[in-house]
TILUMMI-378470 format. One record per residue (C-alpha): residue in one letter; x, y, z. Coordinates in steps of 0.2 Angstrom, whole numbers, plus 5000, padded with zeros to 4 digits. Last residue first. Layout:
TILUMMI-378470
AXYZ ...
END
This chain:
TILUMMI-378470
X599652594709 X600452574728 X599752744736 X600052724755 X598452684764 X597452824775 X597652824791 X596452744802 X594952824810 X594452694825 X592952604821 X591052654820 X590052484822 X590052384810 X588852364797 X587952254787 X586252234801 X586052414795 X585452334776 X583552334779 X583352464792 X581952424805 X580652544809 X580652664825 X580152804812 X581652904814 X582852744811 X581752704795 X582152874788 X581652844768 X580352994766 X581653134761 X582753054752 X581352974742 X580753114735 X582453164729 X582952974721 X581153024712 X581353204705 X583153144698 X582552974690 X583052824694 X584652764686 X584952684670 X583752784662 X583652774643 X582352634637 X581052644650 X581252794661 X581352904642 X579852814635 X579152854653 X579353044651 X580453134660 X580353204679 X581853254687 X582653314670 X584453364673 X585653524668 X587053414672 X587453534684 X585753564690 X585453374692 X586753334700 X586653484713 X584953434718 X585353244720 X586853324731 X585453404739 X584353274742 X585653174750 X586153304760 X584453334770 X584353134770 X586053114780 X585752934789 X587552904785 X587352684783 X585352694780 X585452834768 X586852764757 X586152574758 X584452654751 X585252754737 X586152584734 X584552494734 X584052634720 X585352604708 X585052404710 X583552434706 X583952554692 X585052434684 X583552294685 X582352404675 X583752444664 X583952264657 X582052244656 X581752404646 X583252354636 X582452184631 X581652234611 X583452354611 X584552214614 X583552104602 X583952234587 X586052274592 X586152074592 X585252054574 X586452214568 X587952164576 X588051984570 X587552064554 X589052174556 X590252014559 X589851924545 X591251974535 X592351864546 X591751714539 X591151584554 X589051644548 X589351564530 X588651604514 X590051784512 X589651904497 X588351994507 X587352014491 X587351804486 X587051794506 X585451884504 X584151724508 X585351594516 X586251734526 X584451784534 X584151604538 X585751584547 X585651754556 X583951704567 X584251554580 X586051594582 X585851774583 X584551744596 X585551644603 X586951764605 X585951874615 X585051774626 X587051704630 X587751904630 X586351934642 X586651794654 X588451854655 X588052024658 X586951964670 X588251874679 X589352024677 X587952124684 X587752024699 X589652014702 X589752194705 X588152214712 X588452094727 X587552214740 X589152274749 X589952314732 X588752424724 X588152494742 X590052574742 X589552684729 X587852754739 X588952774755 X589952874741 X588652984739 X588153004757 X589853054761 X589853174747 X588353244752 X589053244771 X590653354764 X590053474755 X589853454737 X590153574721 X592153564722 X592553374727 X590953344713 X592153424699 X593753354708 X592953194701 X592853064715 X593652884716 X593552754726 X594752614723 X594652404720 X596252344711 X596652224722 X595152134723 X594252194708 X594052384702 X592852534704 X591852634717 X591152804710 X591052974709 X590253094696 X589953294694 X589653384677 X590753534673 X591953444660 X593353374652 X594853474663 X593753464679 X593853284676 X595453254688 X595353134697 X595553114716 X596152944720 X595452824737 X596052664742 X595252544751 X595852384757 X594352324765 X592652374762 X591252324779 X590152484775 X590952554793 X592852524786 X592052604771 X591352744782 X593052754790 X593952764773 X592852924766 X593353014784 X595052984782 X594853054765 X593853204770 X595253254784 X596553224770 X595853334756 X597053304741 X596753134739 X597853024732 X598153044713 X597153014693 X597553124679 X596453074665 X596352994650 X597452844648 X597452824668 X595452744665 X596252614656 X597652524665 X597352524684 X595452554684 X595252474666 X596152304673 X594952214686 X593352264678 X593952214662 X594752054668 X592951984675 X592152044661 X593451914648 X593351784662 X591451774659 X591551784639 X592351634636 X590451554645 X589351684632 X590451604619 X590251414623 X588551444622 X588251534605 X589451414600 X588351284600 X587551204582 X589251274573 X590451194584 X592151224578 X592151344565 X590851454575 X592151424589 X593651504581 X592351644575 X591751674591 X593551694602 X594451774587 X593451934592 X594151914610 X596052004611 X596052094595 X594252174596 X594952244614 X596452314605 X595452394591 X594252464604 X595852544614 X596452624599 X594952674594 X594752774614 X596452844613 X596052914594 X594452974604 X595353044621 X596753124609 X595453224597 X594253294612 X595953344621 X596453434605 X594653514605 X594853584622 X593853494635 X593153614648 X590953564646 X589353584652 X589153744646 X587553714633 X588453754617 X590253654626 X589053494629 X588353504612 X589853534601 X591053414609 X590153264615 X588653254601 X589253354586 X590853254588 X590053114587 X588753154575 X590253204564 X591453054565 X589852914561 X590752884547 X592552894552 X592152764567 X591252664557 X592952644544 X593952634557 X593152514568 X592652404554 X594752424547 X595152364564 X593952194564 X594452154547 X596252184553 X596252064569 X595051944561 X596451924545 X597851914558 X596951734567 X596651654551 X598251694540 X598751824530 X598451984539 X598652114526 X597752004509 X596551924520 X596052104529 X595752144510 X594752024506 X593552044524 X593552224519 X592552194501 X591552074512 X590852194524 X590552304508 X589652194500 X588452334497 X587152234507 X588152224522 X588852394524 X587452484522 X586252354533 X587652404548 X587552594543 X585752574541 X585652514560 X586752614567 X586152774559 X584452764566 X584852694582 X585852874585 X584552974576 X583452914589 X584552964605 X584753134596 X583153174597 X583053124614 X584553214619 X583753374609 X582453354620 X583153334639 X584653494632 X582753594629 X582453544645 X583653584653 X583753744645 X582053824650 X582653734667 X581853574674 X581053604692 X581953584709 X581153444717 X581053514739 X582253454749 X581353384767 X582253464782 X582653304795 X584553304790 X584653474799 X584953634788 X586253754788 X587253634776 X589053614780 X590253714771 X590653724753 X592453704745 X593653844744 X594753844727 X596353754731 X597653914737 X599053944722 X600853874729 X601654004739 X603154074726 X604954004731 X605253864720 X604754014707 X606154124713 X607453974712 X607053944693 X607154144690 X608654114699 X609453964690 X608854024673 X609854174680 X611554064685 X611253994666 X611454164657 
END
């Protein structure tokens, strides 16, 4: 019996592994032929609308779940009991702030899973099984509750302390907090959900790494994930600090794009970091959180005075004050979203422009733009409520268009960012993996 397990193992050892799937050729096409805006499909847009819709209900239910909880007392009712579990100071935060998490979470459960199970399999833009589904959420609570442990007692420590400025002293804690994040959730987090490995395509990986050496990005490393198991949507992006920093391409976009569409996208990647957009965003972030809390600061005290008796907390350092904390900060965020969103797309569209001036492939850039769109059955021209208070990026028909007008260096015109870059290097090998 065991000498056949041994040879039907053996025989297996044996087989050819299965052949990758076949990735497009090059484009036909010179980089001088303009792409033309593909419009929306019949089911594009209806996938445009219903995300609208949906968007809306989402604010909705935030904000009476937050008021819910609050004037029920309910906020309060799970403040005693995280007293009675934790005990002291510290325990009691960690266990209010895990049975908040649950509870919202089990609330808002079935728009959830409406939204990124139901939806994206109804319009075939998702793989994920539903036991998948399940572990990635249970991962991603888990993951929340962890987060809330390490920081939430950061606030409440300091709204004991210093009443009049911790609004302040928490927007500064929070700094080393972002900075962590971005260096850690590449190494620690990201792994918890998805299978992450070398390249499997060496000549495009060698090719990847000498346009970072050319983009000035040392210590590269590049992983192939793989998303295909979640979905049909395409995505690559530059992540980490210092040591951790990687490039990183779903197999999904691997699959769809040639190779100078994917060169040109991760030209657009490697613009982020060139052009300081890393650190500029976690000093905004910072900013933000300060505007943010001061607001709170400046409103949430009046507010206790008038409904504390329903609340059943009077002070802002109880525990139980955590979802009005939310609910003021959640309201000002959304008054200045159109602001914070405007300066993402900026920075989204100077790394479209760093992408084109650094492979000078406008042809492919309006095609992988193309091919983004389709697969993630894209609007290229939605309206402006959407561009201001949804649109983190430019929008599809716009990022095309100018792919095909931006060519400084056919014009005779100085490049803004070509000053940046070296001049094409030797290909080096790529790096040994050393996660």
């Amino acid at each position: 019996m065991v000498n056949a397990l041994a040879l039907v193992v053996a025989l297996n050892l044996l087989q050819p592994a299965p052949a990758a799937p076949a990735r497009p050729g090059p484009s036909a096409a010179s980089e001088d032929t303009a792409v033309a805006v593909p419009p929306a499909t019949p089911a594009a847009l209806r996938y445009y609308a219903s995300g609208n819709r949906l968007w809306v209900l989402d604010q909705v239910v935030s904000v009476v779940l937050l008021v819910t909880i609050l004037f029920t007392g309910f906020s309060a009712t799970l403040r005693t009991w995280a007293r009675r579990i934790g005990r002291n100071w510290f325990f009691t935060i960690v266990v209010y702030f895990a049975l908040f998490t649950i509870v919202t979470t089990v609330i808002t459960l079935p728009l959830t899973y409406y939204e990124e199970f139901v939806r994206q399999h109804d319009y075939g833009l998702s793989n994920q099984t539903l036991r998948k589904w399940w572990t990635d959420s249970l991962t991603t609570l888990t993951i929340t509750c962890v987060a809330g442990a390490l920081f939430l007692w950061v606030p409440y420590l300091l709204l004991r302390r210093s009443p009049r400025r911790w609004w302040l002293y928490t927007a500064a804690a929070a700094v080393p907090f972002i900075i962590v994040a971005n260096m850690v959730a590449p190494i620690w987090i990201a792994p918890l959900f998805n299978k992450f490995e070398p390249m499997h395509d060496k000549a495009l990986e060698a090719r990847i790494l000498e346009l970072a050496d050319r983009a000035g990005i040392e210590g590269s490393r590049v992983f192939e994930v793989d998303k295909s198991v979640d979905t049909k949507t395409l995505n690559a992006y530059v992540a980490g600090l210092w040591q951790t920093k990687r490039i990183v391409l779903w197999d999904t976009i691997i699959g769809r794009m040639d190779d100078q569409e994917l060169l040109f996208v991760m030209g657009h990647e490697m613009g982020h970091y060139v052009l300081g957009h890393v650190w500029q965003l976690v000093a905004f972030s910072s900013m933000l959180i300060m505007v943010l809390l001061y607001a709170a600061y400046r409103t949430v005290g009046a507010i206790v005075t008038r409904y504390g008796h329903r609340f059943g907390f009077t002070d802002i350092a109880d525990v139980a004050s955590l979802p009005l904390l939310l609910l003021v900060t959640n309201v000002f965020a959304f008054a200045i979203a159109p602001a914070e969103l405007a300066l993402s797309r900026h920075f989204e569209h100077e790394a479209d422009r760093f992408g084109l001036e650094i492979t000078q492939a406008n042809h492919s850039a309006g095609t992988a733009f193309v091919k983004l769109q389709q697969d993630a059955l894209g609007n290229p021209w939605p309206g402006t409520l959407y561009k201001l208070w949804r649109a983190d990026h430019p929008i599809l028909g716009e990022r095309i268009e100018f792919s095909n007008d931006y060519h400084p260096w056919r014009d005779g015109t100085p490049s803004r960012y070509s000053d940046r870059f070296r001049s094409s290097s030797v290909r080096r090998e790529p790096r040994p993996d050393h996660r």
